[in-house]
C-alpha positions in Angstrom: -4.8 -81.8 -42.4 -2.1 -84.0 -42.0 -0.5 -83.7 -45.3 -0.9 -79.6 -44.5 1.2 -79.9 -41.5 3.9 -81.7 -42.6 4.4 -80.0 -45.6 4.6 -76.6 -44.0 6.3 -78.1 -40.9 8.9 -79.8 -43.3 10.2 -76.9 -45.2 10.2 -74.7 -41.8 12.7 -77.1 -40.6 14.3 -77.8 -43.4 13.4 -81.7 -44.0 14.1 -83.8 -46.9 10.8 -85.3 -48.7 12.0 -88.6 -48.1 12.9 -88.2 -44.4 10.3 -90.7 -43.1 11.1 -90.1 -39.4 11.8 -86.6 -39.5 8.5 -86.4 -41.8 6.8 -88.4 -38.8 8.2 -86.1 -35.9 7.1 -83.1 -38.0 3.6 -84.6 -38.3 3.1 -85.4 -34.9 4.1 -81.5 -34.3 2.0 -80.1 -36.6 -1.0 -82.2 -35.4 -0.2 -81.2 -32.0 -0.5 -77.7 -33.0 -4.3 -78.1 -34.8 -5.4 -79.6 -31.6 -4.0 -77.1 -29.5 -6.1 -74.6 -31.3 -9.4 -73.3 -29.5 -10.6 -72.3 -33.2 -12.8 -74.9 -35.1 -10.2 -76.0 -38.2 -11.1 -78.3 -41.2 -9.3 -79.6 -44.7 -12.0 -80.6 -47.7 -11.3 -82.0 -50.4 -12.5 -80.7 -53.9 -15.5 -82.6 -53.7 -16.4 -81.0 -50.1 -16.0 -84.0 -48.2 -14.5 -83.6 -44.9 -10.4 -84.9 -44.0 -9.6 -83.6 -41.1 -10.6 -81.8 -38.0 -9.7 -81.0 -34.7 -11.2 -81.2 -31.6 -12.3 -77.9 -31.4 -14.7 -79.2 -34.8 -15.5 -81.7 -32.7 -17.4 -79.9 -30.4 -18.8 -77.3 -32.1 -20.8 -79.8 -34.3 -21.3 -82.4 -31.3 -20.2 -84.7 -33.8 -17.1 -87.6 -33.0 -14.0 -87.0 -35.6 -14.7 -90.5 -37.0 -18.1 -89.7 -37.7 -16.9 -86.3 -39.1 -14.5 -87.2 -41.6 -15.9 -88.2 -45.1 -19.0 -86.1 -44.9 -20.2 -83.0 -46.9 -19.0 -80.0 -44.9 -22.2 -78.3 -46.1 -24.4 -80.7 -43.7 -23.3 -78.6 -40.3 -24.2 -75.5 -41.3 -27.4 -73.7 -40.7 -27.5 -72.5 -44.6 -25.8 -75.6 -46.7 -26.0 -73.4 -50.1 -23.5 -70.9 -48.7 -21.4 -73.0 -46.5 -20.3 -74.7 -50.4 -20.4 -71.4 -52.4 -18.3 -70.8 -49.6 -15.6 -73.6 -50.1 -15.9 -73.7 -54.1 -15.0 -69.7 -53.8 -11.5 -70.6 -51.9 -10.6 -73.7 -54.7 -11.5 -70.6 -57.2 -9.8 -67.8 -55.8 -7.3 -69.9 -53.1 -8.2 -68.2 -50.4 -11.4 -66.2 -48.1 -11.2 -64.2 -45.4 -14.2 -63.4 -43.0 -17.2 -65.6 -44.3 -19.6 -65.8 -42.3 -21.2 -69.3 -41.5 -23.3 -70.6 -38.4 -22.4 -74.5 -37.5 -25.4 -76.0 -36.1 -24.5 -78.1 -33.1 -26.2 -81.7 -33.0 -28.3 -80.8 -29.9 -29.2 -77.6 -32.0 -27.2 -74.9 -30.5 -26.1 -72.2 -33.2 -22.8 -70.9 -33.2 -22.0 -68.1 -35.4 -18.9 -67.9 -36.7 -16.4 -66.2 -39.7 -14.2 -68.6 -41.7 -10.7 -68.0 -43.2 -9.5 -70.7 -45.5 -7.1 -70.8 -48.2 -6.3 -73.6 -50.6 -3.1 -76.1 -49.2 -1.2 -77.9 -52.1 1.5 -80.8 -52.5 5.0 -81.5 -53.2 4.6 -80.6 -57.0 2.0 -77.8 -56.3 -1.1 -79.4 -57.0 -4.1 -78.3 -54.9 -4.9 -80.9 -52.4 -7.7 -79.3 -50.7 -8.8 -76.4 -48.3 -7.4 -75.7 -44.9 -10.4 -73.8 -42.9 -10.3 -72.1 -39.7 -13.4 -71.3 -38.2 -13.3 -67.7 -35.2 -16.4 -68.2 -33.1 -17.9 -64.9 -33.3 -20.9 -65.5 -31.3 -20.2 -63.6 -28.0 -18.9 -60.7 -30.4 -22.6 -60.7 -32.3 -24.2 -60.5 -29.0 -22.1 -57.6 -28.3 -22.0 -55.9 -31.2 -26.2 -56.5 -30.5 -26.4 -55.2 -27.7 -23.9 -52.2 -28.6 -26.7 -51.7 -31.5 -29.1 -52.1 -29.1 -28.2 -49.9 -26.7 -27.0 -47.3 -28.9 -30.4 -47.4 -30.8 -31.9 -47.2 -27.1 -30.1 -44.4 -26.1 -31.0 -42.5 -29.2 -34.5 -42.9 -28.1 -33.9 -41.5 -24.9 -31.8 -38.5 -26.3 -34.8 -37.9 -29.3 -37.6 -38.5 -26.6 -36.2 -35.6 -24.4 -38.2 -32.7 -24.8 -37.4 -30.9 -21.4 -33.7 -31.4 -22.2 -31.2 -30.6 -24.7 -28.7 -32.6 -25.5 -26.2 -32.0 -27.8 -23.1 -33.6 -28.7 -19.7 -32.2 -29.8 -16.0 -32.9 -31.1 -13.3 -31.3 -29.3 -13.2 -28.1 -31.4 -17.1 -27.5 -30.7 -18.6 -28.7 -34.0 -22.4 -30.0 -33.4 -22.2 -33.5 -33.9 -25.8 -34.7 -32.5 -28.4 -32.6 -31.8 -32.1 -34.4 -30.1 -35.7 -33.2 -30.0 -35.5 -30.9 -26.9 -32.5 -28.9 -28.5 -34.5 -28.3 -31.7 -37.7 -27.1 -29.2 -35.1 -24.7 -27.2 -33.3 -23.5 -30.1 -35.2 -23.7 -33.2 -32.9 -25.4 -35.5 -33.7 -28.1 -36.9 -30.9 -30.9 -36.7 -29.5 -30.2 -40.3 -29.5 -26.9 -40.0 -26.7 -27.3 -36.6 -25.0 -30.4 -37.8 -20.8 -29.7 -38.2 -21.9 -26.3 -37.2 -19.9 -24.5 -34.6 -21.7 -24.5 -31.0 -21.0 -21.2 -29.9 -24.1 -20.2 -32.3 -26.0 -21.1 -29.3 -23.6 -18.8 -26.9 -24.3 -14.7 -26.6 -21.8 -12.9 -28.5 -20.6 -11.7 -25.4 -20.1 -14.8 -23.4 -17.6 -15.9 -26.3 -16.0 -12.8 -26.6 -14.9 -12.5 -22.9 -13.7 -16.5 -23.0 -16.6 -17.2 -20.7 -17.5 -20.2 -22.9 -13.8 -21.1 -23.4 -13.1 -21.5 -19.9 -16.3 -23.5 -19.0 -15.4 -26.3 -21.8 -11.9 -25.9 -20.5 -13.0 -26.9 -17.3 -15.1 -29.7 -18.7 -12.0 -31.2 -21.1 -9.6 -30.9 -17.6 -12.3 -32.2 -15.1 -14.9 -34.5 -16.7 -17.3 -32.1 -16.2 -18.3 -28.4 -16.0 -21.8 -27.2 -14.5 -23.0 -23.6 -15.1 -25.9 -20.9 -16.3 -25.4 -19.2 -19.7 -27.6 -17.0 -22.0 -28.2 -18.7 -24.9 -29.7 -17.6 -28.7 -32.3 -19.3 -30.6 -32.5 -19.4 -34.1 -34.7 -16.2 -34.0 -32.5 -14.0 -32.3 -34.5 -14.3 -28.8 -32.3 -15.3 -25.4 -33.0 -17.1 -22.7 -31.5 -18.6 -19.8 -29.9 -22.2 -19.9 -28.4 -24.3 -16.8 -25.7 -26.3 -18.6 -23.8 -29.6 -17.9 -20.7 -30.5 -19.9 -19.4 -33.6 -20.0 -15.8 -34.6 -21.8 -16.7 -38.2 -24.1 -13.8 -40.5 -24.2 -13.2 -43.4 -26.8 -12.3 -46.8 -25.3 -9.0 -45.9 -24.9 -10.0 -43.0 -22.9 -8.7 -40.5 -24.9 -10.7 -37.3 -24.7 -13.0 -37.3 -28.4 -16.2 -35.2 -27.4 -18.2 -33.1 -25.5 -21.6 -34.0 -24.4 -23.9 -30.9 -23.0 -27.0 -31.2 -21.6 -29.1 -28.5 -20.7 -32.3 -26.8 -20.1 -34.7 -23.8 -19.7 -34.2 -22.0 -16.2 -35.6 -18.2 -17.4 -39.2 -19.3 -15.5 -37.1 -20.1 -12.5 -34.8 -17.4 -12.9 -37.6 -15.1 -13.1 -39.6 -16.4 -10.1 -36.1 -16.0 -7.9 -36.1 -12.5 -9.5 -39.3 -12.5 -8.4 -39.1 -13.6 -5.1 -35.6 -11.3 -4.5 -38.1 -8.3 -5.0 -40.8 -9.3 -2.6 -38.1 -9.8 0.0 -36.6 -7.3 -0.7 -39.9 -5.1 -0.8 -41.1 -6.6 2.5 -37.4 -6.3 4.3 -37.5 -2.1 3.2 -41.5 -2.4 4.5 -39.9 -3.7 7.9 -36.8 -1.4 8.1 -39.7 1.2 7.7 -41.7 0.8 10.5 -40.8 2.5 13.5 -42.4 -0.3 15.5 -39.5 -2.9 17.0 -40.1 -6.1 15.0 -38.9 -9.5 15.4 -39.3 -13.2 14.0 -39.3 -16.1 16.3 -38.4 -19.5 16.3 -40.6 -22.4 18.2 -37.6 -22.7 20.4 -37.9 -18.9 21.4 -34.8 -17.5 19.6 -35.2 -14.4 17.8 -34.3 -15.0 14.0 -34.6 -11.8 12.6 -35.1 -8.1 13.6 -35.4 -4.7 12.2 -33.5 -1.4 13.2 -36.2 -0.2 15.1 -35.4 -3.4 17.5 -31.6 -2.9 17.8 -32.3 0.9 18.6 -34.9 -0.3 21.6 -32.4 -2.6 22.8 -29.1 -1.2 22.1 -27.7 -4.3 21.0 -27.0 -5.0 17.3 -28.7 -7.1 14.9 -26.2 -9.9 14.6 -26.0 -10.0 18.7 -29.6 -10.2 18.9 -30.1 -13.0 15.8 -30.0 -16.5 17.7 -30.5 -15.3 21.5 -33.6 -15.5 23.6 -36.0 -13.7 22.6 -37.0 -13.3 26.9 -33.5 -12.1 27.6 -34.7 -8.2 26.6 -37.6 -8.0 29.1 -37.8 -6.9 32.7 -40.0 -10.0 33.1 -38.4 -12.5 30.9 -41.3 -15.3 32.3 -44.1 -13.6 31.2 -42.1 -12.0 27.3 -41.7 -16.3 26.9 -45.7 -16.7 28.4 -46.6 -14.3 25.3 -44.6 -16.0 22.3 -45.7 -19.7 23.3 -49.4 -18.3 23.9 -49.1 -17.0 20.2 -47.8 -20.6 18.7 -50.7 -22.0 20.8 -53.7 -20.2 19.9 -52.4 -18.9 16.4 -52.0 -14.6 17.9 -51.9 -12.3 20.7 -53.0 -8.7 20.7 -51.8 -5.8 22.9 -50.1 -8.1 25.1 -47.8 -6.1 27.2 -44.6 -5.9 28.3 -41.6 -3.6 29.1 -38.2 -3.8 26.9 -34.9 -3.4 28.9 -32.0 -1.4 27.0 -28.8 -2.3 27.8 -28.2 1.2 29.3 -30.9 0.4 31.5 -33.4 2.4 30.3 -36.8 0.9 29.8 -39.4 1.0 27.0 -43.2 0.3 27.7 -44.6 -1.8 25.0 -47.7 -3.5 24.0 -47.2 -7.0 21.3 -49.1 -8.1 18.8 -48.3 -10.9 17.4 -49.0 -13.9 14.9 -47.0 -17.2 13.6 -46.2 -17.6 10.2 -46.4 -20.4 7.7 -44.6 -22.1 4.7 -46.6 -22.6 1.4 -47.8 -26.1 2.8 -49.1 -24.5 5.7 -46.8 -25.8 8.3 -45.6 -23.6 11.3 -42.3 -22.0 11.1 -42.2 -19.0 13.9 -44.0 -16.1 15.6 -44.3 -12.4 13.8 -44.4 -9.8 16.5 -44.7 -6.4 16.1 -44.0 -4.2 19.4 -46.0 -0.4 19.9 -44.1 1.8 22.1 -46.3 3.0 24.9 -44.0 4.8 27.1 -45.9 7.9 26.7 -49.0 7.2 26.4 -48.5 5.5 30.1 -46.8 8.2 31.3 -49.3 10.6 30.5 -52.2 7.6 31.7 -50.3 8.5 34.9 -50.1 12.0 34.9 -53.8 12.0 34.3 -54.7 9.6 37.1 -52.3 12.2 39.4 -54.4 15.1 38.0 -57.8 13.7 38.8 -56.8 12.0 42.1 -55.6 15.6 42.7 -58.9 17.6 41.4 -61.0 15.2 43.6 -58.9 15.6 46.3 -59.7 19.5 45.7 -63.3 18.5 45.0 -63.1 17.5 48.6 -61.7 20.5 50.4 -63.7 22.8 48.3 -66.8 20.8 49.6 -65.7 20.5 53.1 -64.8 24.4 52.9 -68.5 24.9 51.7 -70.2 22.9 54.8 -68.1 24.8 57.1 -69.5 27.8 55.4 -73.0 26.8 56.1 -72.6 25.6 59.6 -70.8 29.2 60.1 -74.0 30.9 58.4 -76.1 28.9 60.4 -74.0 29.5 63.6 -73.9 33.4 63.0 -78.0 33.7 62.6 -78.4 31.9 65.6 -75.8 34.5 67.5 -77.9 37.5 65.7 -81.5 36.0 66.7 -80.3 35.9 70.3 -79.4 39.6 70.0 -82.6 41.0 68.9 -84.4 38.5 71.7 -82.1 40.1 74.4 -83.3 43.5 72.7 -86.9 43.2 72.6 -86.2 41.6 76.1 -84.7 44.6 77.2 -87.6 46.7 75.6 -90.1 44.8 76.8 -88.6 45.1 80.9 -88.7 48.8 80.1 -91.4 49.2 78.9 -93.2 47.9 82.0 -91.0 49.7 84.8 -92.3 52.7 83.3 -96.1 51.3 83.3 -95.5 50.7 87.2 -93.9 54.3 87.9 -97.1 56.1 85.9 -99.3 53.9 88.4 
């Protein structure tokens, strides 16, 4: 290694063979430079035998330079055989780049590393030997590993996927990766979609009008686009997808890729569909009825009503959404006795009360009422549906006025008749004291006349 230096040191500065101290400065320089190398370097000689190393060989075999030098370079390495094919190659060819080698430290320790050697000569240009620098590529092995590794377990996770698809992209939309849950969604199988255009996947329409376009535009300028899209399967059929797009970078981060996951929303979509027409089925059942109806909250604010309610009240929906639901009653106490009697015992029936419009008018009703639950059965307000009675207790009144006045009649009609009687009664008495004061009468005449005769 010595001899190496000096001779390239020599002619870089331009020293003369013989120059013993210039020859001896350049040594010291050149030696200097081999230590100050973190890379393992070694010269053999053509029978393998070790000349020279630095200290950087010194600890990668564990082994002192004295104890180093004059040894078969083959002995530190974990395969012998190819550690010498490996040094008879570079006295055949003059030079290797990249051969691979693991030095087996003295306490066992394996370092892998790649060797670049090439054959050093002398003055005359006869070869001397090998001059071999070992790179430890250990850490980069582990990487590289772990890369494989993790590559190998993320193309598990992306195969494994059934309820997803995931499919990756270049920039202009060619399928470059396509897993298990895209094949199950679409129908291709992964050669059949490979370096084949994405928008296969897209409705004609949604590429047409630049819909699909603008969403990967978005993706490319944000880092990632969300949205819902038709999509085709290989058999023509459609069905809805909720897609994520996100832009793939290479380490430099520059844009390379897309990567778009997605999945199968028509069930969803359908039970929203679903759902939209049974609200919307029960809200035209309530704007039906002509019965004021409201929803409740435990706290006693109304939360919905229908149009019934704003007529009876006079005061519109979006007034009435979020205010008391006592605040419309001529006896707001007992109205807020009736909706916490319903979230206590479950209902109330015919529970009455009398609504006050904001004109002043008032409206006679009667409640019946009920809470309402979630799907897991928990509480979350009060039904109540309101019958106008104003009517039916106005004419309650008119017929209580009519029979308090037919028995009032009953009475004088029965009064009139005992004054009837007692007159009857009087009058036969007045009669019978006639005809006694006639026969009377008859009777003294008749005996005057007997006298007279006597």
């Amino acid at each position: 290694m010595v001899e190496v230096g000096t001779e390239l040191d020599g002619r870089r500065k331009g020293l003369a063979p013989d120059g013993a101290g210039k020859e001896q400065e350049a040594s010291q320089y050149a030696r200097s430079l081999i230590e100050a190398s973190l890379d393992p370097l070694v010269t053999i000689n053509p029978d393998g035998k070790i000349t020279d190393v630095n200290e950087a060989a010194v600890r990668a075999t564990g082994i002192a330079r004295e104890k180093l030098i004059g040894t078969d370079f083959s002995d530190y390495f974990t395969e012998p055989d190819r550690a010498r094919a490996g040094y008879q190659r570079v006295f055949a060819r003059g030079f290797i780049t990249d051969y691979p080698l693991t030095i087996r430290h003295k306490d066992g320790k394996l370092i892998d590393v790649l060797y670049n050697a090439s054959v050093y000569k002398g003055a005359h240009g006869d070869v001397l030997g090998v001059f071999a620098a070992a790179r430890d590529v250990t850490e980069t092995k582990r990487l590289i590993q772990e890369l494989a590794e993790t590559r190998n377990f993320l193309n598990n996770i992306l195969q494994s996927s059934i309820k997803y698809s995931i499919i990756g992209s270049d920039l202009d939309g060619r399928i470059l990766s396509w897993n298990e849950g895209a094949r199950r969604h679409y129908g291709y199988e992964a050669e059949e979609v490979l370096g084949k255009d994405s928008s296969i996947l897209h409705v004609p329409q949604d590429v047409k009008s630049g819909a699909v376009k603008r969403f990967m535009a978005e993706a490319h300028g944000l880092g990632l686009a969300e949205g819902e899209f038709e999509r085709v399967r290989k058999d023509g059929s459609r069905f809805t997808a909720s897609v994520v797009a996100t832009r793939r970078n290479d380490a430099a981060g520059k844009p390379i890729g897309y990567l778009l996951m997605s999945s199968d929303i028509s069930e969803r979509k359908r039970a929203e569909q679903q759902l939209r027409s049974a609200s919307q089925y029960a809200r035209s059942l309530i704007e039906a009825s002509l019965d004021p109806l409201v929803t409740i909250s435990a706290e006693g604010k109304i939360t919905d009503v229908n149009e019934a309610t704003v007529k009876v009240t006079g005061v519109s929906r979006e007034e009435l959404i979020g205010t008391d639901f006592s605040t419309y009653f001529t006896e707001p106490d007992e109205a807020r006795r009736g909706y916490r009697r319903v979230f206590a015992e479950g209902s109330v029936t015919n529970y009455p009360l009398t609504i006050r419009h904001r004109n002043g008018s008032l409206t006679e009703v009667l409640y019946n009422a009920s809470v309402y639950k979630d799907p897991q059965g928990n509480v979350l307000g009060v039904f109540a549906a309101a019958r106008d009675v104003t009517a039916q207790r106005k004419a309650e009144r008119q017929i209580a006025e009519q029979r308090l006045v037919a028995e009032q009649r009953a009475k004088e009609l029965e009064r009139m008749a005992e004054l009837e009687r007692f007159q009857r009664l009087t009058v036969g008495r007045e009669l019978k004291m006639i005809e006694l004061k006639r026969e009377i009468e008859e009777l003294k005449k008749a005996s005057q006349s007997t006298k007279v005769e006597g």
